[in-house]
N, C-alpha and C positions, 0 to 999 in steps of 0.2 A: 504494500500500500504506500502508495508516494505521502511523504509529506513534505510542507514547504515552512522553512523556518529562517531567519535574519540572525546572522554572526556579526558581529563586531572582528577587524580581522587586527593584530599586532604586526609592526613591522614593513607595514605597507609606505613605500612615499612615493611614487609616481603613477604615471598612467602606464609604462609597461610593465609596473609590479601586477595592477590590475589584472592588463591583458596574460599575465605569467598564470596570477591565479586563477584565470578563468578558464585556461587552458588546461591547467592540473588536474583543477578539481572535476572537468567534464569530461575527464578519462577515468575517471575514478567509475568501478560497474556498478549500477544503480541508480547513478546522478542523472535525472533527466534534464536538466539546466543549473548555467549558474552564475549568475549577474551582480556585478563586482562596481561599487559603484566608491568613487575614488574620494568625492568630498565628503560622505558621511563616514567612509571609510568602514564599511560594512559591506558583505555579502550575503544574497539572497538564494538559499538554494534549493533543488525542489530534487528528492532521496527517497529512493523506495529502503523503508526501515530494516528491512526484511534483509539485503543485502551490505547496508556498511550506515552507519551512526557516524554523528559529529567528532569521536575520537579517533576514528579511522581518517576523515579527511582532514583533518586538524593534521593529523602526523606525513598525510599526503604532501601538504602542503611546508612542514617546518624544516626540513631541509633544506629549501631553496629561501629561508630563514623568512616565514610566513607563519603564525597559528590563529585559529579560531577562538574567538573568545565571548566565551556566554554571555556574559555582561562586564562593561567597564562605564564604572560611573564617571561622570565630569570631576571626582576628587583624584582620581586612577590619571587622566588626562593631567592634570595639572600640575600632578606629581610627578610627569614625565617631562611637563613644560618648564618646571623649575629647575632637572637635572640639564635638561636643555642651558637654560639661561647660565647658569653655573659653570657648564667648559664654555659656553660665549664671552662670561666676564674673564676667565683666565687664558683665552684665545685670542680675543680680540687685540689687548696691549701687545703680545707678540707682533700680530698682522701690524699694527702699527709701524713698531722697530722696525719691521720688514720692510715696511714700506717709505719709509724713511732712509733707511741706505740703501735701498733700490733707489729712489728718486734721486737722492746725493750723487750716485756711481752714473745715473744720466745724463745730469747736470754737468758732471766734470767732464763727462766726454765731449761735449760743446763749449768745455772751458769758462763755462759758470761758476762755478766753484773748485775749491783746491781738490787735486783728487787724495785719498787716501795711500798713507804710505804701506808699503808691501806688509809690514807688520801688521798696520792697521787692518787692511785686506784680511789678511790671515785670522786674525782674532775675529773679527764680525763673521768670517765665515764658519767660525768652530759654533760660535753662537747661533749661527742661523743652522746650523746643522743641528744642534740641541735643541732648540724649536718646535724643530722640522719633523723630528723625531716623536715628538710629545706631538705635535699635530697630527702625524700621521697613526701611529699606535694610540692612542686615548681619543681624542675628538674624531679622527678618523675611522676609527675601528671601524664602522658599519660601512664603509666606501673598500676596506681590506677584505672582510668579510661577501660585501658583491663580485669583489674581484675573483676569489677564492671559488667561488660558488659557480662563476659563468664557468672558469678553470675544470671546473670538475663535473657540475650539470650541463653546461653549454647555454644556462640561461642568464641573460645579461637585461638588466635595467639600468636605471639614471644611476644606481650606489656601483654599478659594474665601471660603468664608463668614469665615474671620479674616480675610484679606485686607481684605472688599471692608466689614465692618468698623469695621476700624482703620485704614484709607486713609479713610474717613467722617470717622473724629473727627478724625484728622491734616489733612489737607484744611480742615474748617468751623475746625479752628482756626486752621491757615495763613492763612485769609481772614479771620477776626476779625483775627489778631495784625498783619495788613499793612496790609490794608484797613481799621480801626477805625473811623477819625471815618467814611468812607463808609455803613460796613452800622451803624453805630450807630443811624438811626431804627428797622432793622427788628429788631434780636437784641440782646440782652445782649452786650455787648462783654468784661463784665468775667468772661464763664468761657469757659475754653476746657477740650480733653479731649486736650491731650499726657500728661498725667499715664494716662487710660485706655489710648490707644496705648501707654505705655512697660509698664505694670503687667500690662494682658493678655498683651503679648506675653512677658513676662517669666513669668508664671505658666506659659502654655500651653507655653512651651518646658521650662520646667522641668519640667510635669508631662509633656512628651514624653521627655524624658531620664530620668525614672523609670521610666516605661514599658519604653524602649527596656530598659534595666539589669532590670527585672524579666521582659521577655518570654525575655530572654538565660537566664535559671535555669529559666523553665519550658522549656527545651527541653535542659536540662543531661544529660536520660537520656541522650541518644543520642552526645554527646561522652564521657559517661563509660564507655559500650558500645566507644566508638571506640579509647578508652585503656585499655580490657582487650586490645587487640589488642597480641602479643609483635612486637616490630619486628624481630628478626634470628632465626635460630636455626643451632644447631650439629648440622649434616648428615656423615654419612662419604661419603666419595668417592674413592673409590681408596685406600679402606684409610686415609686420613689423616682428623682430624676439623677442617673448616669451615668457621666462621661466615658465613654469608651472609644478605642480605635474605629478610625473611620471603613477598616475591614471588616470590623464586626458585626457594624448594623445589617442588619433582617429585610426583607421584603414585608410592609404592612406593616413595621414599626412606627411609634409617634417619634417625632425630634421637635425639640426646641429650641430656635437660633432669638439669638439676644441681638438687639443693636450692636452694628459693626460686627456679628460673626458672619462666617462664610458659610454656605448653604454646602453639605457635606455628602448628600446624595442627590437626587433627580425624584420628585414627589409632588403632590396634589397640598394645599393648606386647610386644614379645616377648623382652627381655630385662628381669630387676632385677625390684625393685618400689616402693612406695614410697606414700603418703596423699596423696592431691589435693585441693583445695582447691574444691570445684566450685560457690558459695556463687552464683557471679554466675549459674547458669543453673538452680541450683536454689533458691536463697535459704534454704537451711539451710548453718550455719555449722561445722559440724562434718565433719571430710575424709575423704574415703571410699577406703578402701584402694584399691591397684590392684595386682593380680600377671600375667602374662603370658597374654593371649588376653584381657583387658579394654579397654574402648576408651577412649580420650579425647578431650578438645575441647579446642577453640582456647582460648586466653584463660583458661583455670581454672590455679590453682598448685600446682607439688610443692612441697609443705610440708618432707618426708624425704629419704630416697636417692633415688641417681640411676637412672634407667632410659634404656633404647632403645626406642623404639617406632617403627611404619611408618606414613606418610603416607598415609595414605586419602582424607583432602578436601584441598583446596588452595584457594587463593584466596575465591573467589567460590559455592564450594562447602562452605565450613566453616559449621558450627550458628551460630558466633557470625556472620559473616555474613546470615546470613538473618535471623537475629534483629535485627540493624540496619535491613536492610533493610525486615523486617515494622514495625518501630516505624516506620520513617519516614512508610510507608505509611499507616499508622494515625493519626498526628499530622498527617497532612495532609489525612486524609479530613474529609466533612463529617457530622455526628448529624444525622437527620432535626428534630429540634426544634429546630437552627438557620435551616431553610426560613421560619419568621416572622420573624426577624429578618434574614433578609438581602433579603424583599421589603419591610418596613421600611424599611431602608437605602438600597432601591435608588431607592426616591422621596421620604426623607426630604429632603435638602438642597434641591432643586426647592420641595419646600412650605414647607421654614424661610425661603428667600429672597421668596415671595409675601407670608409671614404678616407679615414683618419690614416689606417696604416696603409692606402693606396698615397696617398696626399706625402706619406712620410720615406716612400721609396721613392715619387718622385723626384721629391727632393735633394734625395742622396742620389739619387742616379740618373736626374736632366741636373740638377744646381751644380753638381761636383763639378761639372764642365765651365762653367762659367764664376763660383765662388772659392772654388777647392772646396775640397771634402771637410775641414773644421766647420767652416764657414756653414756649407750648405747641411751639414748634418745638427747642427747648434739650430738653424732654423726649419728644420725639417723637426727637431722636436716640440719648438716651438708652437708649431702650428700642427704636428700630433695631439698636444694636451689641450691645443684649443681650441681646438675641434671638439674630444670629447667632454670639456667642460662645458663649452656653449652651446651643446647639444641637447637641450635641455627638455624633453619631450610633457615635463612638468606643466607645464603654461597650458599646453596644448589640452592635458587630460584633464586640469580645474577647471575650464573654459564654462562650459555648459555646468555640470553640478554645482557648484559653490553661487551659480546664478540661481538655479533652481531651487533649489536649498531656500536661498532668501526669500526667491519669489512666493514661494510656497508658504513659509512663514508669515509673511508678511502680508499675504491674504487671509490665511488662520485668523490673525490679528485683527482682520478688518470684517471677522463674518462670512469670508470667501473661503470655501473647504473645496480645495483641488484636488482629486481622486489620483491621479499621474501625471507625468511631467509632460505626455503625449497630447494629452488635452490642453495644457496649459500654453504648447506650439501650438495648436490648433486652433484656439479662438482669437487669435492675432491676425489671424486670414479670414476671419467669419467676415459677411457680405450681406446675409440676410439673419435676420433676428426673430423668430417666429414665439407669438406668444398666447395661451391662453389666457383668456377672461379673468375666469372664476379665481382666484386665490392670488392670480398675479397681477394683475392691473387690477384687478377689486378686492377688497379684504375676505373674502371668501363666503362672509357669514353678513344673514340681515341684519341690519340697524334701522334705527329710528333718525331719519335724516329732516324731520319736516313735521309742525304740528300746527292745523289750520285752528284756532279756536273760536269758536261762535256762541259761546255762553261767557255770563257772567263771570265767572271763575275763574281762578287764575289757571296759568299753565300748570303750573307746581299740582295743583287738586287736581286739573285734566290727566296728568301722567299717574300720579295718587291711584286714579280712580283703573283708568286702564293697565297697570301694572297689576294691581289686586284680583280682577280679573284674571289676565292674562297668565298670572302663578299661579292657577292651577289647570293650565293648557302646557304639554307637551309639543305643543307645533312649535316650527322654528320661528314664525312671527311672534310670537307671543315669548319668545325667547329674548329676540329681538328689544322687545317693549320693557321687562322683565329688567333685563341689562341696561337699559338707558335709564330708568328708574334709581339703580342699582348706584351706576356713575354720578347720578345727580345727587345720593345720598334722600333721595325721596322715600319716608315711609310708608310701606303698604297699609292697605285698612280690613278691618275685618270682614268678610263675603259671606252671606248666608243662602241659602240656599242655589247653592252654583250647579248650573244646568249647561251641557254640552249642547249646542244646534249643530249637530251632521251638517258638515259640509258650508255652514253659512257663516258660525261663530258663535259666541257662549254670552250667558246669561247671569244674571246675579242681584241678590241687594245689597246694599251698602248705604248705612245712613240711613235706611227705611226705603230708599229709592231703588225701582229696580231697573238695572242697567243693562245696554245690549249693545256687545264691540263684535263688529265683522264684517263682511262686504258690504260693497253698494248696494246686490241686490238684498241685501236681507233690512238695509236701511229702507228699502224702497217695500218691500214686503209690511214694514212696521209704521207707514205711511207716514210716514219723514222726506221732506226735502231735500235733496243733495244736487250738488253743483254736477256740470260734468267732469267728466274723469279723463276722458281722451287721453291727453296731452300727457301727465302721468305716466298711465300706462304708456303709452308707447316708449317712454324716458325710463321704464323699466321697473315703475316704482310700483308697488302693491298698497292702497289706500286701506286703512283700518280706521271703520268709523263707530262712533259711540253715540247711542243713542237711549233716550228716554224720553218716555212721557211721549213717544211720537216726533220727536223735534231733536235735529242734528246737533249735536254740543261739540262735536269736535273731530276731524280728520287725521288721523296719522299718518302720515307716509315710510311705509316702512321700504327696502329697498339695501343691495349688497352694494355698500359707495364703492365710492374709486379711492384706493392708498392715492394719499398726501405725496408720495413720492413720486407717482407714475408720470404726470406731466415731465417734470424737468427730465425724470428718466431717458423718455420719447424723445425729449429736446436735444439731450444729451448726443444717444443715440444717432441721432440724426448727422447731430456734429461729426460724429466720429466717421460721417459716408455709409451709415448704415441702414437699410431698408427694413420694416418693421411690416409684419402679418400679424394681424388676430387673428387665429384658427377658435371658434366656439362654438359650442351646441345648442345656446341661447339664440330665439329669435330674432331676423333680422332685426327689426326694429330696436331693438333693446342693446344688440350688438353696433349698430351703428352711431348709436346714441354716444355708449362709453367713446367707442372709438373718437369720434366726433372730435371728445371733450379733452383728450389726453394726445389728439392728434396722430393719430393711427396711419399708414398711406395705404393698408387694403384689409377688408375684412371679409373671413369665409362663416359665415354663420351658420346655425342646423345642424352641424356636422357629427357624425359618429366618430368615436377612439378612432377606425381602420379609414376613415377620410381624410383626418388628420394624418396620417401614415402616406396616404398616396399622395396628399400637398405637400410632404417635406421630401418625398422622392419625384413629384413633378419639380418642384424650386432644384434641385440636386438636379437634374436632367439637363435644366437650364444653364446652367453651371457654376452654381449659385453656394459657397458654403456656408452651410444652416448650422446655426444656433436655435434648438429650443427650448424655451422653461414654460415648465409646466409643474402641476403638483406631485411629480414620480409616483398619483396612481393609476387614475383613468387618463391621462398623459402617457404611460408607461411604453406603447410602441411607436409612438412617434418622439419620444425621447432614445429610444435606441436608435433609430433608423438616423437623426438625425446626426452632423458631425460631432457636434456636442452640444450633448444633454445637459440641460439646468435645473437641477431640481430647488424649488423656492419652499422650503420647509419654515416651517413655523412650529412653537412651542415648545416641546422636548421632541420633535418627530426630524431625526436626522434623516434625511431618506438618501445616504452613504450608498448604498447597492444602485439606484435605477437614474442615476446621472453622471458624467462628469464631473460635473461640478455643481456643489450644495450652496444655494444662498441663505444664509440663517437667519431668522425670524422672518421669510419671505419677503423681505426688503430687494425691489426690482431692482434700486438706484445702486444694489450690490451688481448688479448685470454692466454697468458700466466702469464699475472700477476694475471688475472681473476684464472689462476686455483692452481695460490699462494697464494693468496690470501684466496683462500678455505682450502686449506692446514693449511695455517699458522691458522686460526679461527677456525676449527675443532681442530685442537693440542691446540689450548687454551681451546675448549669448556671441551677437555675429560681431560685437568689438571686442571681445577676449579674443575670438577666434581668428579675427583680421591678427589682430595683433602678435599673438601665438605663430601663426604663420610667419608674418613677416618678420620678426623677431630670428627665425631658424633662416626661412630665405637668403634673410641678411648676414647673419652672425655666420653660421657655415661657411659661407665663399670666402669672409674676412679672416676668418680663423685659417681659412688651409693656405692661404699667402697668393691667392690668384690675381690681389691686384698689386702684389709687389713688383712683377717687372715694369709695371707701366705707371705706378705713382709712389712706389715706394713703403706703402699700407702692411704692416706686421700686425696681426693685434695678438697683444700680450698676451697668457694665461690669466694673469691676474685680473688685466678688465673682464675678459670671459668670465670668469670666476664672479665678478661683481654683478655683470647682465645677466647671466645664469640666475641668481640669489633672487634679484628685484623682479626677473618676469614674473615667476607666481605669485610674488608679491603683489604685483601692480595687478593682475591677473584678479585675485579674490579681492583687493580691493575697490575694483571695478564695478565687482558683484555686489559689494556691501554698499555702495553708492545707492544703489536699488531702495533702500532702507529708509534713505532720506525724501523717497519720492514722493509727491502727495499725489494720492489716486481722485 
């Protein structure tokens, strides 16, 4: 039986350690995939149990100094980032020294400065060999160890190619500095390249250590999702109230949250009330009341008074749950437009180590001719080790993930739950935006949007009197009436003898008076006056009238409005060059109406679920890529067919399975930052990857000496060694930029 489970992997630093492990582990019998994803620095792998378990690929893979690791917390990480920082502080002041009588011995040669005397020479270089040494065994170990590794497995990554190097220049100068009068006929005795060993290694480790510190922020969404989780909450239990692990509570439990605590499961309130705080799952900052029969979710704050409410989700069932869960997923998926870059990668080091030792025979065997043999061989190493130090295929493999990574987070953060990274490429080319009615351009459910009064009495007594009624009707208007009552803090009044009218509307006394709320016709039945209704109805609204004594007291309009959002949405939308459909099963009339008012450009009305299905594969036809959001239930096949699904949940209802992408609290004006959001992450993925490119385009031809005959161009080990360090740098920092963005 295959199972699919997410390793954390050790040891991993480029995008060919990736392609290494991905290759390993998918020879391994059993493995039916296994995707290796470089900035979360985890693999996902999918293993028939039957045949090999995580200690068997774990051991697959540590030879080629790679392990799997069940979990490694962010305190594990930073206690590797500090052993890091630690050879940086006592590395760095070397690379300094280094580069200090590097510069000085340049300088003299152009008669800038005094040059040093033979003595002098001599002692700096006993030092820069003791350095050299300490750089190479202690900070380098992990670049001796890829060297060691390719030697022996044939597999070679970014730690192979430093390795094998700076073991070069360390080595020819151990041999100059011992050997001298010997190799003096053949080489320049008087340069050696401990100064390059100390300074590469010094650079590349520092800019590994940047790195590591910057990869650490882009992946901070899901730590900070971690730390919205309440760790204890206060449960009654035999009548007493407490405190326990937030593991421990029950399904059907009571909890009691105080002002200022956090909400510790996902539940229904049934006593109190009180303003929540709900900013983290909807990303609006203003607290939304709660009174009893309201729900709530894990992780959001009471701001106010205290309440009770009952345990509905638990554990691994709560919205904030899945919503970690769905991020994790997502940050470690792969975007289709990383597929060039990781077959790139996967044969980039093989070819930097040919070019490098093709580039280094050249040199000893066209330059001898024209430099002599010291001369051409001094530079033929030169541009050996700088090759494979500015070979850096690093840049190239953060490109896409450390973008995604943020992009993904930082939708979390805004209410946008992106299911993969493939979605997230994909609504940056959406062209058409196809929407239902009911729950997405209208709040889903009836309200009371309109109260005509034609009696004495205030409004306050007119809602009074129809709410009282209407509590004890089950219909969803009278739900409607019920709840706007409710908002108003209106109290009910007592009803005595309440009577159902089948099909017309209900009856009752109050006050001694008896009363009748329901349609026109039963207003007209009870020979009462009423206005026409036309207009209304066609605008979609269902009229709820009260009557007594024969004479109309007062009209309700009841009716499913338009979210406060959906206008600017549409406007938004629009801005962005995008073309909007309402697909509904609602009456023209009533469809045209919304559309009308929110600015729609076409609406398909009447429609069954399988209509909706053949509109978003006619717009596809066209050649048109569709976006749909819909409520991921009776929406459900025209959210698959489409290129990407938007499902607009609301309350605790994550509907995670039936879209791409989840808008939380059914907020449309999330559909437009959702497709900035795509925007903005694509324009970072394809400037990492310009950049990445042209970063190797460039550096390679400079490093192998191709424009030394014609302008004199060497470039040192050490700058390589520097350009190397800062691409990934600049690379994730490009990414984190994303963070700043306002959607």
């Amino acid at each position: 039986m295959n199972h699919t489970e997410t390793y954390r992997i050790r040891g991993m630093h480029c995008a060919s350690c990736a392609s290494i492990i991905e290759k390993s582990l998918k020879k391994v019998e059993g493995v039916e995939s296994a995707e290796v994803n470089i900035g979360t620095e985890k693999v996902k792998i999918s293993f028939d149990e039957t045949k090999t378990n995580p200690q068997q690929l774990s051991k697959t893979i540590e030879p080629l100094g790679y392990s799997l690791v069940t979990d490694q917390s962010k305190s594990e990480k930073l206690t590797e980032l500090a052993s890091m920082q630690t050879k940086i502080f006592i590395i760095m002041p070397m690379a300094v020294v280094a580069i200090v009588i590097m510069a000085w011995s340049i300088l003299a040669e152009f008669n800038r400065v005094p040059a040093f005397s033979q003595s002098l020479n001599e002692s700096f270089n006993m030092i820069l060999a003791l350095m050299a040494t300490y750089a190479l065994f202690v900070v380098g170990k992990p670049y001796l160890l890829g060297f060691y590794r390719f030697l022996r497995y044939g597999k070679a990554n970014m730690d192979s190619l430093i390795g094998i190097g700076t073991s070069a220049a360390f080595v020819y100068s151990i041999i100059v500095t011992v050997f001298r009068e010997a190799v003096r006929p053949f080489v320049n005795v008087e340069v050696t390249y401990f100064d390059v060993a100390i300074v590469v290694i010094a650079f590349i480790s520092f800019g590994k250590y940047l790195e590591a510190r910057a990869k650490l922020k882009t992946g901070d969404a899901i730590e900070k999702l971690l730390n919205l989780q309440a760790k204890t909450a206060l449960v009654i239990r035999d009548g007493k109230e407490i405190e326990v692990s937030v593991d421990q509570v029950v399904h059907g439990e009571l909890i009691i949250v105080k002002p200022a605590g956090k909400i510790p499961v996902d539940g229904v309130l049934v006593e109190g009330s009180s303003f929540v705080d709900e900013s983290m799952i909807t990303g609006e900052p203003i607290p939304v009341k709660k009174v009893a029969g309201d729900s709530v979710v894990a992780g959001t704050i009471n701001t106010s008074g205290s309440f009770t409410f009952k345990a509905m989700k638990v554990g691994s069932e709560t919205m904030l749950a899945h919503i970690v869960k769905m991020v994790e997923e997502a940050q470690g998926s792969k975007a289709p437009i990383q597929a060039l870059a990781d077959k790139i990668s996967s044969v980039f080091v093989p070819i930097v180590l040919v070019v490098a030792f093709v580039t280094l025979l050249v040199w000893v065997g066209v330059g001898s001719s024209y430099l002599g043999f010291a001369q051409a061989l001094s530079f033929g190493l030169v541009s050996f080790v700088g090759i494979l130090v500015i070979a850096c295929p690093c840049a190239l493999g953060l490109a896409t993930p450390t973008a995604i990574i943020v992009g993904v987070g930082k939708g979390a953060r805004e209410g946008i739950l992106i299911k993969d990274a493939s979605t997230l490429e994909k609504l940056h080319k959406v062209t058409t935006v196809v929407v239902d009615k009911t729950g997405t351009l209208t709040r889903g459910k009836p309200e009371l949007i309109s109260l005509k009064n034609f009696s004495d009495a205030s409004d306050t007594d007119i809602v009074a009197i129809l709410a009282s009624l209407d509590n004890k009707s089950e219909h969803p208007i009278s739900h409607a009436v019920v709840s706007y009552a409710r908002e108003k803090n209106i109290s009910l009044l007592p009803v005595e003898q309440f009577e159902m009218i089948k099909g017309k509307g209900l009856t009752g006394i109050i006050g001694g008076v008896q009363y009748y709320i329901g349609s026109a016709a039963l207003a007209k039945e009870l020979g009462a006056r009423i206005e026409s209704l036309e207009q209304d109805t066609k605008e979609g609204k269902t009229p709820v009238v009260l009557v007594a004594n024969g004479t109309t007291l007062a009209i309700a309009m009841v009716a499913d409005a338009i979210k406060p959002e959906a206008i600017d949405a549409v406007k938004n939308l629009h801005a962005l060059g995008i073309k909007i459909v309402m697909l509904t099963g609602d009456d023209k009339n009533t469809a045209r109406f919304i559309a009308d008012q929110v600015g729609i450009d076409e609406v398909v009305a009447e429609v069954l679920p399988e209509d909706k299905l053949n509109k978003i594969k006619e717009l596809q036809a066209q050649g048109r890529i569709v976006a749909m959001a819909g409520d991921g239930v009776n929406d459900a096949p025209a959210l698959a067919q489409a290129d990407v699904g938007i499902a607009m949940a609301t309350g605790t209802d994550v509907a995670i399975e039936s879209a791409g992408i989840t808008l939380l609290h059914g907020d449309i004006s999330k559909l437009v930052k959702a497709i900035r959001l795509s925007k903005f992450t694509m324009r970072g993925i394809k400037q990492n990857l310009f950049w990445a490119f042209a970063y190797n385009v460039i550096g390679i031809p400079l490093a192998s000496g191709i424009f030394y005959p014609f302008f004199g161009w060497l470039l040192s080990p050490v700058f390589a060694g520097l350009a190397m360090a800062f691409s990934s740098v600049s690379v994730v920092g490009n990414s984190l930029r994303l963070k700043t963005k306002r959607l």
